[in-house]
C-alpha positions in Angstrom: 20.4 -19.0 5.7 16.9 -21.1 5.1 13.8 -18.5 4.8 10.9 -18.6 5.1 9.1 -16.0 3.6 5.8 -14.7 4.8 3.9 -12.0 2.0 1.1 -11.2 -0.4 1.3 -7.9 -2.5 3.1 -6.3 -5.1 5.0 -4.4 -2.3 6.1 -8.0 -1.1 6.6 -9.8 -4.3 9.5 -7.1 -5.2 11.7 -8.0 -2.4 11.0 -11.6 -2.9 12.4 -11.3 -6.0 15.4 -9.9 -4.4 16.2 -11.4 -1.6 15.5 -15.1 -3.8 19.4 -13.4 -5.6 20.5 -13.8 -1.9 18.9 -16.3 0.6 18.0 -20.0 0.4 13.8 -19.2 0.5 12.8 -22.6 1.6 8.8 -21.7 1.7 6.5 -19.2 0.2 3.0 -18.5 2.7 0.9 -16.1 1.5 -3.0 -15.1 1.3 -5.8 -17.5 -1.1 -6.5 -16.7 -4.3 -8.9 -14.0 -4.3 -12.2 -13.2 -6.7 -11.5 -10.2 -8.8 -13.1 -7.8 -10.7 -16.5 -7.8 -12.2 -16.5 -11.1 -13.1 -15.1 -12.4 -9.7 -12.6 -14.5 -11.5 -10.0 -15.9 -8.4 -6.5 -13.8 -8.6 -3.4 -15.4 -7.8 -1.2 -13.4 -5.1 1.6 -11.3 -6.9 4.0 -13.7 -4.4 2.4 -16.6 -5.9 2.5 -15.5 -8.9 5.8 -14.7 -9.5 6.9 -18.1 -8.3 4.6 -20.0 -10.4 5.3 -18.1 -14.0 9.6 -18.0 -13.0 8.9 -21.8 -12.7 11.2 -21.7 -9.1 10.8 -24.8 -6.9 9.9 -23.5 -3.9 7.2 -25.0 -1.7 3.7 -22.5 -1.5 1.3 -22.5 1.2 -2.0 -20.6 1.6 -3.5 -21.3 4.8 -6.9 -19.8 5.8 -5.0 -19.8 9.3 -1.3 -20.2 10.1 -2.1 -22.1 12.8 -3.3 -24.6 10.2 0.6 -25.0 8.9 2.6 -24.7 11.9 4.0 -28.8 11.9 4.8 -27.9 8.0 6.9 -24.6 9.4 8.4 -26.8 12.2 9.1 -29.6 9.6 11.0 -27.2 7.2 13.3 -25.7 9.9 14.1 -22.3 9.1 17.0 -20.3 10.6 14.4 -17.1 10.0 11.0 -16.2 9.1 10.7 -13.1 6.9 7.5 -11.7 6.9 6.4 -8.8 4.0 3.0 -7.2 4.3 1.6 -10.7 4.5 -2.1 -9.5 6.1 -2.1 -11.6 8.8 -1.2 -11.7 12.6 1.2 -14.8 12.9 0.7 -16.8 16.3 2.8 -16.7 19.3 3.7 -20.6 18.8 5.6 -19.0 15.6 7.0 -15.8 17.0 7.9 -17.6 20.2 9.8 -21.0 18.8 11.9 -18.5 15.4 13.6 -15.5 15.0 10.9 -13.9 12.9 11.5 -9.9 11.3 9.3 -7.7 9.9 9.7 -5.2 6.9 6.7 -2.8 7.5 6.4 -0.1 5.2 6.7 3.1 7.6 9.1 4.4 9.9 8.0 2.9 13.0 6.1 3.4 15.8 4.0 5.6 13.1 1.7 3.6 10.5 1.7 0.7 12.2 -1.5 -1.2 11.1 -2.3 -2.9 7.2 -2.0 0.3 5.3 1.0 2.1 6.0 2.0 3.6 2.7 -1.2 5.5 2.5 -1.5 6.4 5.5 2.1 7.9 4.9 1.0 9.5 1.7 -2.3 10.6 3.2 -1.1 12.3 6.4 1.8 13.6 4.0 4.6 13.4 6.0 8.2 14.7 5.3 9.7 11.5 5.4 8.6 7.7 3.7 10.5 4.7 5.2 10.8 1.3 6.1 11.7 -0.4 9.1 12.6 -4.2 10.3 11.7 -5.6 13.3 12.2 -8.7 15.6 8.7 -9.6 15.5 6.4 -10.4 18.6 2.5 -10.9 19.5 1.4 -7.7 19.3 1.1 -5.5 15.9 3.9 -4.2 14.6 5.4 -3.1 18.0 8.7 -5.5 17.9 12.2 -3.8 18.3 13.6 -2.1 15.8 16.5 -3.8 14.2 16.7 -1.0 11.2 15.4 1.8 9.4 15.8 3.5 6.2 14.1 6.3 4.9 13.8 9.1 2.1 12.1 12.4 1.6 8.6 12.4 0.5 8.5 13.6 -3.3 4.3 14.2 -3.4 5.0 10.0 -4.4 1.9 8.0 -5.4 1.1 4.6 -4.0 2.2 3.2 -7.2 5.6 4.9 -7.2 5.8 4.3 -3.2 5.5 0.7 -3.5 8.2 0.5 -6.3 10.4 2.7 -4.4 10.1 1.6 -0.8 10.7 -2.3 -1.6 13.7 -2.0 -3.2 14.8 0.2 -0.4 13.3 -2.6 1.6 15.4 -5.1 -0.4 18.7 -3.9 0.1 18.1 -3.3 3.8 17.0 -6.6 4.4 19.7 -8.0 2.7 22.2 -6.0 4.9 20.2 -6.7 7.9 20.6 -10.6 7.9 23.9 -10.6 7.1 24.8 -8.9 10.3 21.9 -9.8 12.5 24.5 -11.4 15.3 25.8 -7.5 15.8 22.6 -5.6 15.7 21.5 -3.5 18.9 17.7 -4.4 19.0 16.1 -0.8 19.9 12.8 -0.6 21.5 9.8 1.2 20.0 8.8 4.8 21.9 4.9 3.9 22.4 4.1 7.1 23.1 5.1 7.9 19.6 2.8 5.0 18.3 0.0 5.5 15.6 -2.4 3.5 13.7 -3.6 2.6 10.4 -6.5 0.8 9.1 -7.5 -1.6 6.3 -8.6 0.5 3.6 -12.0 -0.3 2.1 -14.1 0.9 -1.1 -15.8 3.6 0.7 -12.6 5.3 1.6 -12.6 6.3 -2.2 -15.6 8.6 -1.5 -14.9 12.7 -1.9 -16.7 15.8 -1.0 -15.5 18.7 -2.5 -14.5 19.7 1.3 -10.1 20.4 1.0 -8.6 20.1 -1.7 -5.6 18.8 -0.4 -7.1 16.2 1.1 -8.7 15.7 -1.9 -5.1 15.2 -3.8 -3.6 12.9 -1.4 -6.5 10.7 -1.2 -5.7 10.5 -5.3 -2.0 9.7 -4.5 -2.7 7.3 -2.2 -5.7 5.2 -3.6 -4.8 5.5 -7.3 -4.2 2.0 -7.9 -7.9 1.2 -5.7 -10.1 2.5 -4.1 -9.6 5.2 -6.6 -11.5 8.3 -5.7 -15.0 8.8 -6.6 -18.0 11.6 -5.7 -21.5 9.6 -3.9 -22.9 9.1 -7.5 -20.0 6.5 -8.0 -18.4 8.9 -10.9 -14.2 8.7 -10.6 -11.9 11.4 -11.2 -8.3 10.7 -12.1 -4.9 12.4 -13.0 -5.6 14.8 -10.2 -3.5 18.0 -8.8 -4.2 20.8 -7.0 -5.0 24.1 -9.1 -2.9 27.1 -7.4 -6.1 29.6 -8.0 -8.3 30.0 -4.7 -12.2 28.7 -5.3 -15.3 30.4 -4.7 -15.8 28.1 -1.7 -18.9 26.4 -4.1 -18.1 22.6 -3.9 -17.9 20.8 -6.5 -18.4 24.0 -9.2 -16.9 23.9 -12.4 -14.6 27.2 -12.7 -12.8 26.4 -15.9 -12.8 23.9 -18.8 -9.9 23.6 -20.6 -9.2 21.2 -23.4 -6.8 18.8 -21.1 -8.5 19.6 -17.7 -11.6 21.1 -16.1 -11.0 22.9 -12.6 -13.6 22.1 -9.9 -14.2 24.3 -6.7 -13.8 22.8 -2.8 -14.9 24.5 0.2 -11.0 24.9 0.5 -9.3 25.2 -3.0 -9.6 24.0 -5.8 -8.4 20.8 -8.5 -7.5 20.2 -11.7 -9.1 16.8 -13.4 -8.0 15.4 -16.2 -9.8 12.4 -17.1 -13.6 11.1 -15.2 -15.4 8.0 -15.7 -19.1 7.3 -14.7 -20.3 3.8 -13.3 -20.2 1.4 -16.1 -18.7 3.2 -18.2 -14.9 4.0 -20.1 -13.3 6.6 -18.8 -12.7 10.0 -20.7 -11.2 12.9 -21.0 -13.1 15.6 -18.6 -13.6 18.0 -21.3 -15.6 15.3 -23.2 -17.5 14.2 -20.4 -18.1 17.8 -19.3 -19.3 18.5 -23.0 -21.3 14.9 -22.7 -23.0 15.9 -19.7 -23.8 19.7 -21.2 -22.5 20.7 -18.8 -20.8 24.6 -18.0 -18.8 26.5 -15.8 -20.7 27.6 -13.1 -22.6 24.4 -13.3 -22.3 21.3 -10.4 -20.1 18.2 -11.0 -22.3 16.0 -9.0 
């Protein structure tokens, strides 16, 4: 079976490094290096990355557009295109000519979009899964060839991504090997919902639910992170089982591991906060930095 494999994150370099155990991967496509961090320094692709420091000989592309590559694709002849959180639409000339699947991160027709583990974690729903389909033009509304799925455990993105790929992984393995007996199932549109790219400002909190508050820490722990308007984070958050006084963002305890901070709507424990610029610290320390007391404002 000659692959090609289509992906970008760490979500997509896992089951790369799976499948690779299993399949003939004949191409690696995936996104440009990237600037990064404060000093903008261009970031290899965790796909591209893992190919280049495991020294494996397989070909990698990086188109700005696919389009740019298709005679390379037609040259290389795949019997499939496999195509991991990649961040890109391919074009119908692709989908059209090969049998191209899809591993999305949800248990389709909900999440479909660029985000789907967070939006999973962030709409907390019972179940987390992963689902391949035969891929067509539209977004992620191809039939459904498989899914697999476990109960949501209050998972972060972090363990999510770890968990779901190598789900991912051994049902994409089993799914190729039997394609030729598979019963394609259509999608229930009426079912269908969306996701969007996630951006910086997503990160932003208001002392509102605190819920909301701790599944916006689940799901953007690794980045956006969370963060009040002033740009301060707060990490190694959970929800604190007292009710509040309804006084957003007022300090109610301060404990040597934790302060506890009021919402409109509960209240949550924070461990650790960090101001622009600076390290982060324990929020005792930066409560005691601050002079700062209970009954005081975190703002």
């Amino acid at each position: 079976m000659r692959i090609i494999f289509f992906g970008t994150p760490i979500f997509a370099k896992n089951i790369l490094q799976d499948l690779i155990q299993k399949f003939e991967i004949i191409a690696l496509i995936t996104q440009e290096d990237k600037p990064f961090g404060r000093k903008k320094e261009l970031k290899m692709p965790e796909c591209k990355e893992f190919i280049i420091s495991n020294e494996l000989k397989i070909p990698i592309f990086q188109p700005t557009n696919v389009k740019e590559i298709i005679n390379n694709i037609y040259s290389l002849k795949p019997n499939l295109i496999l195509v991991v959180a990649y961040g890109k639409m391919l074009p119908e000339e692709i989908t059209a000519k090969f049998y191209c699947i899809n591993i999305h991160a949800s248990i389709l027709p909900k999440s479909r979009g660029a985000s789907p583990i967070q939006d999973m974690i962030l709409q907390n729903q019972k179940y987390f899964g992963v689902s391949l389909i035969k891929m067509n033009d539209k977004l992620d509304s191809g039939e459904i060839l498989s899914i697999s799925y476990i109960k949501n455990n209050s998972f972060d993105i972090e363990e999510s991504n770890k968990i779901l790929s190598s789900i991912a992984s051994r049902l994409a393995i089993k799914t190729i090997n039997s394609l030729d007996s598979i019963q394609e199932l259509k999608q229930i549109e009426a079912d269908c919902s969306y996701c969007k790219k996630i951006n910086k400002k997503d990160g932003i909190i208001d002392f509102n639910n605190a819920e909301e508050i701790y599944l916006k820490y689940l799901a953007y722990k690794t980045w956006p992170q969370i963060y009040i308007t002033n740009g301060t984070k707060l990490s190694c958050i959970d929800i604190n089982e007292k009710d509040s006084t309804n006084i957003k963002g007022k300090i109610l305890e301060i404990h040597k591991d934790y302060i506890v901070i009021a919402c409109k709507r509960g209240s949550i424990k924070v461990k650790y906060i960090q101001s622009v610029g600076k390290n982060k610290l324990p929020a005792s320390a930066y409560i005691n930095g601050k002079r700062l007391k209970v009954n005081d404002t975190l703002e």
